[in-house]
N, C-alpha and C positions, 0 to 999 in steps of 0.2 A: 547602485541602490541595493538595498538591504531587504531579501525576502524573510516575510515572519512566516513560521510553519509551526500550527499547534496542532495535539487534540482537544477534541471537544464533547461532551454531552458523555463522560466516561466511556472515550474511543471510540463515540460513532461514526466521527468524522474529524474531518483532517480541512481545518481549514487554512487557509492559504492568503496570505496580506487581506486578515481579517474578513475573507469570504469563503463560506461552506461551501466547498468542491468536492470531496468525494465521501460517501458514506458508506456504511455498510447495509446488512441484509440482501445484498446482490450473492448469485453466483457467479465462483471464477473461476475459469479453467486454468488449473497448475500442471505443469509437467516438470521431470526429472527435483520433482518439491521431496521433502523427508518426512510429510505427517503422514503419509502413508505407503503404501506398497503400489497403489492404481497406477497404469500408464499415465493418464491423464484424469486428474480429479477434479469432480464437480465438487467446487471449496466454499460452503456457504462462509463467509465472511459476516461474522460473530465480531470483531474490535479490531481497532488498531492497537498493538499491543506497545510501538515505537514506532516514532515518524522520525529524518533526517532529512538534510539537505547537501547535494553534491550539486553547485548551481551548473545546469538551470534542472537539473533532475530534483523530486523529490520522490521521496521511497519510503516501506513503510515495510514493518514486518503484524505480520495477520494473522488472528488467534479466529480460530472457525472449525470445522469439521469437512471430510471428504462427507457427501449424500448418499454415494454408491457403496462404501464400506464401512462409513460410521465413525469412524476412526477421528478426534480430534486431535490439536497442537498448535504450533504457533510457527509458519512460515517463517524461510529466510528474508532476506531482504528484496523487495519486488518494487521497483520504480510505477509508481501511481498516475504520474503527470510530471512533466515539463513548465517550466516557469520561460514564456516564449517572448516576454517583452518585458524585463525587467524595472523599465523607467514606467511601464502605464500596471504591470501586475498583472497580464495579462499569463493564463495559466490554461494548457491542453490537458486534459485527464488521458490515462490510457483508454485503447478499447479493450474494459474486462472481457469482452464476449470473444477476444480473441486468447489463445493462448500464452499465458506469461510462466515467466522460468525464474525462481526464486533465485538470489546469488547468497553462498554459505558467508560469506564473508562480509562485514564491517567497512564499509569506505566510505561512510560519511561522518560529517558534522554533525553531533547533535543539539537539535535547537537547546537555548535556553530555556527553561522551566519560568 
C-alpha cells in the first residue's frame, strides 16, 4: 500500500494518509544539528521546510530556531514518525521530548507535489 505524506497549512504540519500527525510550535531537543553551535538545542520548530518518505520512516527537514542562542536555520533530515501498519495507515510520531540527531544526507523519496 501506498503512504501519501504532505505538508500542510504552509508547513505546519505534515500529514500522513490524509491525517494531521505532527505539527509544529513544539520544542525539540537536537544534538550534533548544524543550526547552531549548543550541545543540545532547545529547536522551537517554526515549519516543515521538506517532508520524505523512506517506508515505513517518514522524515522532515525543520526551519525553527535554537531558544538558548537565537540562532535560526533549517535542520537536516530528522525521522518524525514511522508508518507501523501500512494496510490500516496506522502511523507512531517520534517522542520530540526525547533527543533527536538530524542526518546531513538525502535518503529519501520525495513525495509528489
Amino acid at each position: 500500500m501506498t503512504t501519501d505524506v504532505h505538508q500542510l497549512d504552509d508547513g505546519a504540519w505534515i500529514s500522513v494518509n490524509d491525517e494531521r500527525q505532527v505539527n509544529v510550535s513544539d520544542l525539540w531537543l537536537l544534538a550534533r544539528q548544524e543550526v547552531c553551535d549548543c550541545e543540545t538545542a532547545d529547536f522551537l520548530v517554526e515549519g516543515f521546510a521538506e517532508v520524505g518518505v523512506d517506508h515505513p520512516d517518514i522524515q522532515a527537514r525543520v526551519a525553527g530556531r535554537c531558544i538558548t542562542c537565537g540562532r535560526e536555520g533549517v535542520t537536516g533530515w530528522l525521522t518524525v514518525g514511522r508508518v507501523i501498519d501500512p494496510e490500516e495507515g496506522d502511523f507512531s510520531p517520534v517522542d520530540t521530548a526525547s533527543v533527536l540527531i538530524p542526518e546531513r544526507r538525502h535518503r529519501l523519496a520525495r513525495p509528489k507535489p
